[in-house]
C-alpha positions in Angstrom: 48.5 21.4 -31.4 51.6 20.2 -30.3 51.6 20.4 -27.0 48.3 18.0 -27.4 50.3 15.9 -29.3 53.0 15.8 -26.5 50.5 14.8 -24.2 49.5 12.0 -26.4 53.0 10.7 -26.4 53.0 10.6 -22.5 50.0 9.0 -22.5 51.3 6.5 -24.7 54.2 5.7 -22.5 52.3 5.9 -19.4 49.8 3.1 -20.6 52.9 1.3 -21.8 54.7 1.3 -18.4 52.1 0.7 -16.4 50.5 -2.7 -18.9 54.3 -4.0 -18.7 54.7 -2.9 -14.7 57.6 -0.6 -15.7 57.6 1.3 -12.5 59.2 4.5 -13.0 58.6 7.8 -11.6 56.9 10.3 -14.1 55.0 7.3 -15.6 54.4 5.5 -12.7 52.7 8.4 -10.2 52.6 5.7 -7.2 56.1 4.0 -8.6 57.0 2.9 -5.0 53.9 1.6 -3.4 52.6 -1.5 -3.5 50.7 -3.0 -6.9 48.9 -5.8 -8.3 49.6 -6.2 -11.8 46.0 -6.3 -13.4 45.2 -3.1 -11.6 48.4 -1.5 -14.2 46.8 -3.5 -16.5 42.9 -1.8 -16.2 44.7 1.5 -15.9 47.0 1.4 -18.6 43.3 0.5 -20.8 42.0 3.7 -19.1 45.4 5.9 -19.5 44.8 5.0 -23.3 41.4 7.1 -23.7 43.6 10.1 -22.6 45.6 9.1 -25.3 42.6 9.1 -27.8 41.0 12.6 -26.1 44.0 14.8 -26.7 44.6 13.2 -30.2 41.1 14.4 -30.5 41.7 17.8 -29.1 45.1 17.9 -31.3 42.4 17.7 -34.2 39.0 18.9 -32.9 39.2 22.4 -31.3 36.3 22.1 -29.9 37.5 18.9 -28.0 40.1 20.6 -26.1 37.6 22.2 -23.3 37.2 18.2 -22.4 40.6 17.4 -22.6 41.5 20.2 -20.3 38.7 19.6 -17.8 40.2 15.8 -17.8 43.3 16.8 -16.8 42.0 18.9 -13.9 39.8 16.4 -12.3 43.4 14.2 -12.7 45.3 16.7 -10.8 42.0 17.0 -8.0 42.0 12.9 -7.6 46.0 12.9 -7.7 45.9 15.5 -4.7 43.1 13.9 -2.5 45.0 10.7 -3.1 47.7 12.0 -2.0 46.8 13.3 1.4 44.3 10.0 1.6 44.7 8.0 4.7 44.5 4.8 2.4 48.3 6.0 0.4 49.6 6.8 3.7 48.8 3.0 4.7 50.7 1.6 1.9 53.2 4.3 1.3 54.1 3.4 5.3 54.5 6.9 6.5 57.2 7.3 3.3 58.2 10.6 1.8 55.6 11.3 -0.6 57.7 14.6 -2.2 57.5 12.9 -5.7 54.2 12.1 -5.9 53.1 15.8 -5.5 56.2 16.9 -8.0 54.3 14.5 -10.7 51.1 15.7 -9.2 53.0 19.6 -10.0 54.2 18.2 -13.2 50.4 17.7 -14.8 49.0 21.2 -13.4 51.9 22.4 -14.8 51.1 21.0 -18.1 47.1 21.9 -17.4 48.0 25.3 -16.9 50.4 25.4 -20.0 47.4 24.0 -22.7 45.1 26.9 -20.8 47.7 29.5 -21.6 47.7 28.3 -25.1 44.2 27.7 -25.6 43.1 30.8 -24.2 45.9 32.9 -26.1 44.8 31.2 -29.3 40.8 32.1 -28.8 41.9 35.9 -28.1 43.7 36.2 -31.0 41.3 35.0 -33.0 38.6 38.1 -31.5 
């Protein structure tokens, strides 16, 4: 549960940075590119129903299967972002080492609510 509620945090912040165009790495992915500043404002809206899922899934056991699957089909679009054509146009041919730590960073977290998840269903058999 609290590693759900960790994740809510983050999502908290990350909707935060990116509604005030706070751009930081780890809750900015593309920090360094450039932005228009309603398009941080749409996503900070969206970054806010993460926020709502895993408070959900913090509650709801049976929500955490959806908040899991969100987070993959985040680190998917994060990766074919990152090798996209269109980032490489605005990134200019820049090092793009951070975004793929960041990208790292959330399957790391993925694979750490799995573990947990998992571990808690089998002790429960």
């Amino acid at each position: 549960r609290l590693a759900l509620q960790l994740g809510v945090l983050y999502f908290c912040c990350m909707a935060a940075a990116h509604f005030t165009s706070f751009k930081k790495p780890v809750l900015f992915v593309y920090y360094d590119v450039p932005f228009y500043a309603y398009q941080d404002k749409i996503i900070s809206f969206a970054v806010i129903s993460y926020a709502l899922l895993f408070h959900a899934a913090s509650r709801h056991e049976a929500v955490v299967p959806y908040a899991l699957a969100s987070l993959a089909v985040t680190v998917v679009g994060l990766s074919a972002v990152n090798v996209s054509d269109a980032l490489e146009e605005v990134a200019k041919g820049g090092p793009k080492v951070m975004y793929w730590l960041q990208t790292g960073a959330i399957l790391t977290y993925l694979v750490l609510l799995l573990v947990l998840y998992t571990g808690k269903k089998q002790k429960r058999r």
